[in-house]
ROFI-468021 format. One line per field, with one value per residue (C-alpha): residue number from 1; residue in three letters; x, y, z. Coordinates in steps of 0.5 Angstrom, whole numbers, plus 2048, in hexadecimal, padded with zeros to 3 digits. Layout:
N
resi = [NUM_...]
resn = [ala_...]
xx = [X_...]
yy = [Y_...]
zz = [Z_...]
end
This chain:
550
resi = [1_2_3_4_5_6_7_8_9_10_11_12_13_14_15_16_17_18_19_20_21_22_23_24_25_26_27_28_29_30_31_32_33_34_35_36_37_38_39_40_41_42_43_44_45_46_47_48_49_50_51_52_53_54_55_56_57_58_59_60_61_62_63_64_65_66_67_68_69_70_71_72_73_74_75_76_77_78_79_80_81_82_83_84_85_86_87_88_89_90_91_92_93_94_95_96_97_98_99_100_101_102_103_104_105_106_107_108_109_110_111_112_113_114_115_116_117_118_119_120_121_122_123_124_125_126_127_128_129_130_131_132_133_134_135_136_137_138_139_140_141_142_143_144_145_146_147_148_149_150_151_152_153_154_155_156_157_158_159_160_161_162_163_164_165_166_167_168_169_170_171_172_173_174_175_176_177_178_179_180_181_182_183_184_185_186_187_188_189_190_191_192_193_194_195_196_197_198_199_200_201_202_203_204_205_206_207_208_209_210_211_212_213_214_215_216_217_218_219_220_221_222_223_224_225_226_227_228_229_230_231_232_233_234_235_236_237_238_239_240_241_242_243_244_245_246_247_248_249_250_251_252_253_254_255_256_257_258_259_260_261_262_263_264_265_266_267_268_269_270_271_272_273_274_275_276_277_278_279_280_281_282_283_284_285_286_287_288_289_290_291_292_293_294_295_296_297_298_299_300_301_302_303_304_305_306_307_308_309_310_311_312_313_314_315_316_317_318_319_320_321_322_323_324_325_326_327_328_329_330_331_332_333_334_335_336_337_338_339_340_341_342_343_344_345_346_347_348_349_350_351_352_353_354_355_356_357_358_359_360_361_362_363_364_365_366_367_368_369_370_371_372_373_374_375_376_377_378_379_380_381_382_383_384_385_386_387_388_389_390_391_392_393_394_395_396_397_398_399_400_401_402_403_404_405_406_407_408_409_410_411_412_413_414_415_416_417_418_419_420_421_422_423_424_425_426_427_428_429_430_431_432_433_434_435_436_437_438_439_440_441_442_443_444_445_446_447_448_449_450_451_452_453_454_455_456_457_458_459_460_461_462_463_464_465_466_467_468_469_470_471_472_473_474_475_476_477_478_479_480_481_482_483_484_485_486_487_488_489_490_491_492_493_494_495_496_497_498_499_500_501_502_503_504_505_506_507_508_509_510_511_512_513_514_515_516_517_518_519_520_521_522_523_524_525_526_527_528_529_530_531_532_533_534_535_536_537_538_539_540_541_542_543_544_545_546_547_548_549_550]
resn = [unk_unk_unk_unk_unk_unk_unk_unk_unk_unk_unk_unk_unk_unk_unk_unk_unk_unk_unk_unk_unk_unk_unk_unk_unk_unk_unk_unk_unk_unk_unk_unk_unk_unk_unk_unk_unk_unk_unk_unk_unk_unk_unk_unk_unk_unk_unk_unk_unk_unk_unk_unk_unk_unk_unk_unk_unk_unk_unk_unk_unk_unk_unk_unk_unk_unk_unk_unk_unk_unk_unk_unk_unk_unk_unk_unk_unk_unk_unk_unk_unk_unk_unk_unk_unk_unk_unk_unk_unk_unk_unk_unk_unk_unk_unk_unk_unk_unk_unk_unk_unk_unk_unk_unk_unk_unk_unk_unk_unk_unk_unk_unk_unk_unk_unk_unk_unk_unk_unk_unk_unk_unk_unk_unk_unk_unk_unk_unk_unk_unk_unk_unk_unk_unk_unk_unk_unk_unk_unk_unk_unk_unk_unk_unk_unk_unk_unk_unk_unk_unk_unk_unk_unk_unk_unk_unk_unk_unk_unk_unk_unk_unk_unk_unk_unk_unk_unk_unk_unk_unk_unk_unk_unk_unk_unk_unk_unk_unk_unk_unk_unk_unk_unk_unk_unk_unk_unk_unk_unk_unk_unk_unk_unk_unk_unk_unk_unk_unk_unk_unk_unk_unk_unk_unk_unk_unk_unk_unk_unk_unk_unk_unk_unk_unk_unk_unk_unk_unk_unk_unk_unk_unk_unk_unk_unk_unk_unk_unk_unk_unk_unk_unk_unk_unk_unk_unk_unk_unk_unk_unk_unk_unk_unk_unk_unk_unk_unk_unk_unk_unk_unk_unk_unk_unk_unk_unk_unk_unk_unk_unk_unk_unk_unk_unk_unk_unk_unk_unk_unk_unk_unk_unk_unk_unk_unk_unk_unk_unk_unk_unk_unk_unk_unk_unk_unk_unk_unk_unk_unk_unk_unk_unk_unk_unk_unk_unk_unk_unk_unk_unk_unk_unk_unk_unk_unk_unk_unk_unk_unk_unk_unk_unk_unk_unk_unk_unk_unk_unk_unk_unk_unk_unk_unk_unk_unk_unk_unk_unk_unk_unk_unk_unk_unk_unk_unk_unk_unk_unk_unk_unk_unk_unk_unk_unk_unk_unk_unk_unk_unk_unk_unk_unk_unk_unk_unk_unk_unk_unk_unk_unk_unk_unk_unk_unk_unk_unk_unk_unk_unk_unk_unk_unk_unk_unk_unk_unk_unk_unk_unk_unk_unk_unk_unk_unk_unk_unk_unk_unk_unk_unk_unk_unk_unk_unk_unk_unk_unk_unk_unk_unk_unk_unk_unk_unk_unk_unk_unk_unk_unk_unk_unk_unk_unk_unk_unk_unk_unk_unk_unk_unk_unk_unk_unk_unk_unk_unk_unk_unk_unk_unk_unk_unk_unk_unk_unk_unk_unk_unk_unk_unk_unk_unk_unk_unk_unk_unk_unk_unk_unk_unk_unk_unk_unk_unk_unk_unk_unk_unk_unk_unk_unk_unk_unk_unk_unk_unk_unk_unk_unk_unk_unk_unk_unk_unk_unk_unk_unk_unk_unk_unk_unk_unk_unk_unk_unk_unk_unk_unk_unk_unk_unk_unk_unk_unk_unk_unk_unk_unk_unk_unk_unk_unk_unk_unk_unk_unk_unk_unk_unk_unk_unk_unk_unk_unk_unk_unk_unk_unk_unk_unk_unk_unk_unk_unk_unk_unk_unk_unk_unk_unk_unk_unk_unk_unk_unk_unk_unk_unk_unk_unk_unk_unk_unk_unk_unk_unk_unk_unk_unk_unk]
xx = [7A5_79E_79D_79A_792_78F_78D_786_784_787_78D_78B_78F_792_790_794_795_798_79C_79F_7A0_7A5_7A9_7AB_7B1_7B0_7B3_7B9_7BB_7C1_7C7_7C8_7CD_7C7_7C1_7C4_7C7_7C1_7BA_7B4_7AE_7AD_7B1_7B1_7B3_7B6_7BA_7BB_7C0_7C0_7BD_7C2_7C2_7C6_7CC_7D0_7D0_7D4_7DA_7DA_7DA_7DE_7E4_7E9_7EC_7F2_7F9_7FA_7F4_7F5_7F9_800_801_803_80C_80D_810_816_819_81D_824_825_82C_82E_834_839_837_83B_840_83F_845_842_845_844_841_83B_839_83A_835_830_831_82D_831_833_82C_82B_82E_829_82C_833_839_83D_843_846_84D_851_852_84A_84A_84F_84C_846_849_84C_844_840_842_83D_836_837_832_839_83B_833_834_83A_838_832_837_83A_834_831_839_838_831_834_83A_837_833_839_837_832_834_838_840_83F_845_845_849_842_83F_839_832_82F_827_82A_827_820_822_81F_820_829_82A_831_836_83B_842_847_850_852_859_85E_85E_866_865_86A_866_869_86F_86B_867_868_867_865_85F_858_855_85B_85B_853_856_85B_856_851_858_859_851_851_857_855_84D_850_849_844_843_847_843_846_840_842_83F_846_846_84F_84E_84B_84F_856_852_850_858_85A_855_850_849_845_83E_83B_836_82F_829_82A_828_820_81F_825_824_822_81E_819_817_810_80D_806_804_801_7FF_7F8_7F9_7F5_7F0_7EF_7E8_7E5_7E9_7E5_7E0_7D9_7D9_7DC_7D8_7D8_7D5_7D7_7D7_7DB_7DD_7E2_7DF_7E0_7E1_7E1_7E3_7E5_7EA_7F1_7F4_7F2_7F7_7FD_7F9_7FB_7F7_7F8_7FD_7FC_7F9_7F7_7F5_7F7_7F5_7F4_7ED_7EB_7EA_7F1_7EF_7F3_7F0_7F3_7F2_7ED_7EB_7ED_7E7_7E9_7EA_7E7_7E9_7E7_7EA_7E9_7EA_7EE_7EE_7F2_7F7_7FA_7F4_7F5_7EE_7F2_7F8_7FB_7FF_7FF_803_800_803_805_806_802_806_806_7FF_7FF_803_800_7F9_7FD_7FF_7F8_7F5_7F4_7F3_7FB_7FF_806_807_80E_80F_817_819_81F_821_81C_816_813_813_814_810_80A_80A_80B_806_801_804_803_7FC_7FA_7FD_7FB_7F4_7F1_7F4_7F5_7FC_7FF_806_80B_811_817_81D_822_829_82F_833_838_839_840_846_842_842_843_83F_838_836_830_829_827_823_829_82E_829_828_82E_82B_824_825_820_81B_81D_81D_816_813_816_812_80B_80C_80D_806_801_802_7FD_7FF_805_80C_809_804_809_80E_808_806_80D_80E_808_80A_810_80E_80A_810_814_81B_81D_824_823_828_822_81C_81D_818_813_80C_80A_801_7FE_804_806_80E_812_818_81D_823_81F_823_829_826_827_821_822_822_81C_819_81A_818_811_80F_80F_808_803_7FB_7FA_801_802_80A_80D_814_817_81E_821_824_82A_82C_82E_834_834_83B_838_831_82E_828_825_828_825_820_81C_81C_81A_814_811_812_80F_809_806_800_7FE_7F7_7FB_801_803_809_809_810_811_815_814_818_815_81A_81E_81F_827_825_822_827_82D_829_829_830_834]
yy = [821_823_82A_82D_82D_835_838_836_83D_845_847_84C_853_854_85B_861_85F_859_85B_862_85D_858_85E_85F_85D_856_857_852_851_857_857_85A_860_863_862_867_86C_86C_86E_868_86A_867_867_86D_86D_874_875_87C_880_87E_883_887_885_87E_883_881_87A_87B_87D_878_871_875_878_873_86E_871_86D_86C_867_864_85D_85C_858_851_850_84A_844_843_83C_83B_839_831_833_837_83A_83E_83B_835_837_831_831_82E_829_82A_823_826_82C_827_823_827_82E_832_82F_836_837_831_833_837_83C_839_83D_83A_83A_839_838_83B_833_832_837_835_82F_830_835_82E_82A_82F_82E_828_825_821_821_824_829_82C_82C_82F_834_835_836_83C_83F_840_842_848_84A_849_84D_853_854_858_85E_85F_861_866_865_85D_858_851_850_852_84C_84C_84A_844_847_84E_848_847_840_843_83D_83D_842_841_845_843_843_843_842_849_847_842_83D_83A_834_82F_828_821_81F_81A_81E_821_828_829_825_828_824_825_82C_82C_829_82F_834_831_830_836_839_835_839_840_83D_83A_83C_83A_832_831_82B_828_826_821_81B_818_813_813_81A_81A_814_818_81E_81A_817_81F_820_824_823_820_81F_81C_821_81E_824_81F_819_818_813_811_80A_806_801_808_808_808_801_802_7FC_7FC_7F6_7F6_7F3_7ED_7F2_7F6_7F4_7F4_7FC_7FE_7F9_7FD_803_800_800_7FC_7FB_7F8_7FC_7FC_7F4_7F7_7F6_7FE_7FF_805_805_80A_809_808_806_80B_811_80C_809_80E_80E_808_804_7FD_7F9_7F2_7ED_7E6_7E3_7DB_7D9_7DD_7E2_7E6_7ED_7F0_7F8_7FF_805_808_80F_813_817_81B_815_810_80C_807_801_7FD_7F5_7F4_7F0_7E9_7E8_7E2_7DF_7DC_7E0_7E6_7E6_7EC_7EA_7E3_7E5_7E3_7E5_7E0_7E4_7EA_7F0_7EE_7EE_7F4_7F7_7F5_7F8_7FF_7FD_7FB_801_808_80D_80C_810_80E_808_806_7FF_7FD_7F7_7F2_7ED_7E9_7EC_7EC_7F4_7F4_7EE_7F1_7F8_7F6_7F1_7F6_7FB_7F6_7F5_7FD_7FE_7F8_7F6_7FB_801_805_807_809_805_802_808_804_809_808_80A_808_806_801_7FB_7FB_7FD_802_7FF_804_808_803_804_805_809_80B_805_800_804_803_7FB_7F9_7FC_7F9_7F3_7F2_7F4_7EF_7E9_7EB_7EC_7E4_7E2_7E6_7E3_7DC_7DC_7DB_7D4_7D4_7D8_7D4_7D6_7DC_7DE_7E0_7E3_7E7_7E8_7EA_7EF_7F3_7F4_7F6_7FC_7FE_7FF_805_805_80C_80E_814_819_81B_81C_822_826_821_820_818_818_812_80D_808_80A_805_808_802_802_809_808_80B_812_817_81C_820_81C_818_81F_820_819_81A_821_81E_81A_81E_81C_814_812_80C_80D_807_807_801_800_7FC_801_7FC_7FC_804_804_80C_810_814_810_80D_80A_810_815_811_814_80D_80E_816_815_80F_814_819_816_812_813_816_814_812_810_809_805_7FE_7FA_7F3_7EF_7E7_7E5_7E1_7E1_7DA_7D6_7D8_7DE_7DF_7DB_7E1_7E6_7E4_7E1_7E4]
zz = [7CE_7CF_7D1_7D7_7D8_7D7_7DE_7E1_7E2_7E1_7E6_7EB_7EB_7F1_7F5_7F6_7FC_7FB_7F6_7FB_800_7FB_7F9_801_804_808_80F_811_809_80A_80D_814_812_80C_812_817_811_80C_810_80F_80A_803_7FD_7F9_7F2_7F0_7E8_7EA_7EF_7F5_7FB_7FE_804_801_7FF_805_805_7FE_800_806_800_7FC_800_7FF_806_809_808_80E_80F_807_809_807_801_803_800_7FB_801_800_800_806_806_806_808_80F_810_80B_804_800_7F9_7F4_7EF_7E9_7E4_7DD_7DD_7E1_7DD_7D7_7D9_7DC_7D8_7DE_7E4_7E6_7E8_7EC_7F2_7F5_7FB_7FA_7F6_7F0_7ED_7E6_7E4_7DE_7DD_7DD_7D7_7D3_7D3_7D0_7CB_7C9_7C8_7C6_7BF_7BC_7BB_7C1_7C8_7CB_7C7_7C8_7CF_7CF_7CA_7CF_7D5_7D1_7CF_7D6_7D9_7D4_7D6_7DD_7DC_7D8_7DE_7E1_7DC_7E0_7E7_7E9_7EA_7EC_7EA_7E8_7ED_7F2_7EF_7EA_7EC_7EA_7EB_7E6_7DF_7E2_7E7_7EC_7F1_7F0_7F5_7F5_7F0_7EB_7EB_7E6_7E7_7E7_7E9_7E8_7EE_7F0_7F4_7F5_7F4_7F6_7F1_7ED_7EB_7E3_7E4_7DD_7DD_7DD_7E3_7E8_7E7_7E9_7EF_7F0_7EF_7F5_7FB_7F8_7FB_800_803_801_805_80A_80E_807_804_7FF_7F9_7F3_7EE_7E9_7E6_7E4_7EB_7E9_7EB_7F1_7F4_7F2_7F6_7FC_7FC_7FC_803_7FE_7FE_7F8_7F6_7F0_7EC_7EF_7ED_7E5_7E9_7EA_7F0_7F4_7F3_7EE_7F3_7F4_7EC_7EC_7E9_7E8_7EB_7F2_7F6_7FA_801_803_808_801_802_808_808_802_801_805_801_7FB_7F4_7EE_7E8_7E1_7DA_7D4_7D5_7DC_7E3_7E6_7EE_7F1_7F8_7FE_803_805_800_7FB_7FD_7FA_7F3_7EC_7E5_7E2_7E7_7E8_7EE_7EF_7F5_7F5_7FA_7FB_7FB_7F7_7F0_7F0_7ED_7E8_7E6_7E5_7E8_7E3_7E6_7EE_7F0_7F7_7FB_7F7_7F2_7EC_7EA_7E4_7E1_7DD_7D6_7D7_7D2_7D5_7D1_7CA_7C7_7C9_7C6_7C3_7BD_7BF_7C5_7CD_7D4_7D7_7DE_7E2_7E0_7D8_7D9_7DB_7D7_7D1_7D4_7D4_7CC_7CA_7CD_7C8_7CD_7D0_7CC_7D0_7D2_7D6_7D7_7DA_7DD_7DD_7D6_7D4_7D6_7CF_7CF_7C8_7C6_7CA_7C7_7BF_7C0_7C3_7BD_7B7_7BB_7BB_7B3_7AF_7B3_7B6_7B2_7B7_7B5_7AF_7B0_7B5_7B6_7B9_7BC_7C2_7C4_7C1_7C6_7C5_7CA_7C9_7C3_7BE_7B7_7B2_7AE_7AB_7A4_7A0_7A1_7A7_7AA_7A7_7AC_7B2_7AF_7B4_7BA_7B9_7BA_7BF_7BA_7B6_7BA_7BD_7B6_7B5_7BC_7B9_7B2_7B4_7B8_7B2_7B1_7AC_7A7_7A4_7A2_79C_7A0_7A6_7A1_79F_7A5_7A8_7A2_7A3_7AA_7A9_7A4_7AA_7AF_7AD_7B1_7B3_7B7_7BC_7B9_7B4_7B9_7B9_7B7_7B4_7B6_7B7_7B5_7B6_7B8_7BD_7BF_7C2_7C6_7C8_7CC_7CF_7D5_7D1_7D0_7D5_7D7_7D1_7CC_7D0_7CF_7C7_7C4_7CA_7C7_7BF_7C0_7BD_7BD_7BD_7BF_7C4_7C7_7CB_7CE_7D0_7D5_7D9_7DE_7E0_7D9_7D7_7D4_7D3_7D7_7DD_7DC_7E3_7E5_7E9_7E3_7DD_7D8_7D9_7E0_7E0_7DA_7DF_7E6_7E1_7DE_7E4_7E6_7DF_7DD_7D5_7D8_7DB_7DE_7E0_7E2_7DF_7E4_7E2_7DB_7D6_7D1_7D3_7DA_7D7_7D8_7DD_7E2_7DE_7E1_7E8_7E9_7E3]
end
């Protein structure tokens, strides 16, 4: 960069006047309130003590405000009751504090009750390795912890109820009761007295006329029970604070259609331009409020060139939408593998892409999540190595009578459960033709000393570096256990989870109350994360009719 060119001639000083009227103050550049307090003149800059004259203005600033005039410090908002009225006593099953160890803090300004019968019964599970045996151990740490609060008032009785806010759960404002007495009701004749349930159900006609002015709920996740309670005239619920949507139909797909208007709404202050091989557009209008990060959009229209793009970037009230690559076509095949329909080829976009660390793909039967997700696995590992190897893991819940202790090492006794695996890595093997027979039995063994098969019951502790994890049949996994296999990624680790959310073969597992369900609530709109549902099966014309009709 060349430098300036040198002054023609010598710079003039300014004058002592000048250099007088640049120290002044220049009027109109302070304040209202400091004109009329401090008098006009120029500036004087004085290091010593100032002049006596100033002492009365000292005590003035440094005389402190009085309180009166201090504004009050504004009181944290409470959250406001959704209930009006005296507030409900839930009886809670053992099954609900089973299956979610923290339900005695989720009902929010409302009391609960817990029998002698609920504590029995889990005194009886808390021994095991098992996810219900933890839960009820769980339960009983945080009864204790409620209990010794009792220590800390003066002459209260357990009797009074505890409060649910004493352990930190500032939003339980209720408080906790235990049975302190045994309760005489005279249930119907068919009912065995004896039986855990049917003394449940003694215990809430009992506190329904002992309250006769207060509401009086039983919580059960035993549907048995609920129906035996609405026989006897006594209100039950289902325990719905597990559940993460209501109904399975307001899953969020991550696919959005455009309407056909999409143009002549955002086309004028549209912009465009092309890096990287993709087209980009940036657009503002009405339909930037209900795009998410990396959801799919498209547009076909007749007559025209259908848009197939995602959501790459929400700024504000814009958004910028980017092309997707075609793997529809042959040149773009991914282990040999094709979409053959528009979400395929959007998930496969989300499976090549290295900067979405989780990705979740459900569908039905036969919408090739498995195949799709492998290929895109053996594609990363083998060609691109951008991941080390293949961990395969899934819940082990059998379909029907279990068959017994498995023999062998680890992977040998999951060998039976992946059977998924195995016929997809058939379909991958038979697609290169040009090898001949040695060539796809080499082939088909070094793949397979890529994939490790690991059961879930030790995932505990591990830490996953630069590894393509499949979970499969994840819609199985409660939340927690989402929540422990998610957390084991560490840095270059891709997680993918597949599930049919009609297919859950878990007791007191729902659609809404799924991990599955739960992790894609969770994630969506992530700038790393992406969804997408599958919904046309490929799997056989056979196939495709069972599901609909069968």
């Amino acid at each position: 960069m060349p430098l300036p060119k040198p002054p023609a001639k010598r710079a003039a000083l300014l004058t002592p006047a000048d250099f007088e009227s640049q120290a002044a103050p220049k009027p109109g550049k302070r304040t209202q309130k400091h004109a009329a307090s401090e008098p006009s003149g120029p500036a004087v800059l004085d290091l010593l003590e100032p002049p006596r004259e100033a002492a009365p203005l000292i005590p003035r600033a440094a005389a402190p405000a009085p309180v009166a005039a201090r504004p009050p410090l504004p009181e944290p908002r409470r959250r406001k009751p959704r209930h009006t009225g005296p507030a409900k006593l839930f009886v809670l099953d053992t099954n609900v504090l089973m299956h979610d160890p923290m339900s005695v803090f989720r009902f929010e300004e409302h009391d609960v009750y817990l029998p002698m019968i609920t504590l029995e019964e889990l005194d009886d599970h808390k021994k095991g390795m098992s996810e219900v045996a933890r839960n009820a151990r769980q339960v009983s740490r945080d009864l204790d912890a409620l209990a010794a609060s009792l220590s800390d008032g003066n002459g209260r009785d357990m009797a009074e109820g505890l409060p649910l806010d004493s352990t930190g759960h500032k939003d339980a404002t209720g408080k906790l009761f235990f049975q302190t007495t045994l309760v005489n009701v005279n249930l119907p004749a068919g009912l065995p007295q004896g039986k855990a349930d049917n003394q449940i159900l003694g215990v809430v006609q009992a506190l329904r006329e002992q309250h006769p002015k207060r509401e009086v709920v039983l919580v059960s996740k035993d549907i048995n029970m609920r129906i035996k309670a609405r026989a006897l005239g006594l209100a039950a619920e289902d325990y719905f604070n597990d559940k993460t949507l209501d109904d399975g139909d307001l899953l969020y797909t991550g696919v959005l259609p455009l309407p056909s208007d999409f143009w002549d709404q955002h086309g004028k202050t549209m912009e465009s331009w092309n890096q990287g091989g993709c087209t980009y557009y940036r657009i503002s209008g009405p339909m930037v409020p209900a795009l998410m990060v990396n959801q799919f959009v498209y547009l076909e229209a007749p007559g025209a060139a259908p848009l197939y793009a995602k959501v790459a970037e929400i700024t504000g009230k814009t958004a910028v939408l980017r092309t997707l690559r075609e793997y529809t076509h042959q040149k773009n095949a991914v282990w040999g593998v094709t979409a053959r329909n528009r979400e395929q080829n959007f998930a496969l976009n989300l499976l090549m892409d290295p900067e979405c660390d989780f990705i979740t793909l459900t569908g039905t039967a036969g919408t090739g999540k498995t195949l799709m997700t492998l290929a895109a696995g053996l594609s990363q590992v083998m060609d691109d190595r951008r991941y080390t190897e293949i961990i395969v893991t899934r819940v082990t819940v059998p379909v029907g009578e279990d068959i017994g202790f498995l023999p062998g090492t680890e992977e040998e006794k999951m060998g039976p459960w992946m059977g998924a695996l195995d016929d997809n890595l058939e379909v991958l093997s038979k697609t290169d033709s040009g090898a001949g027979e040695w060539g796809r039995a080499a082939t088909n063994d070094l793949v397979r000393s890529k994939i490790k098969i690991k059961s879930l019951n030790f995932m505990r502790g591990r830490t996953f570096l630069n590894k393509f994890v499949i979970i499969d049949e994840a819609q199985n996994l409660t939340p927690k256990q989402m929540k422990t296999l998610i957390t084991r990624a560490g840095p270059g680790t891709k997680i993918v989870c597949l599930g049919n959310l009609a297919q859950i073969d878990t007791p007191y597992l729902t659609e809404g109350s799924s991990g599955l369900t739960y992790a894609v609530d969770r994630f969506k709109g992530w700038p790393h994360s992406g969804h997408v549902t599958l919904a046309r099966g490929e799997r056989s014309r056979l196939a495709d009719f069972a599901s609909e009709v069968l």
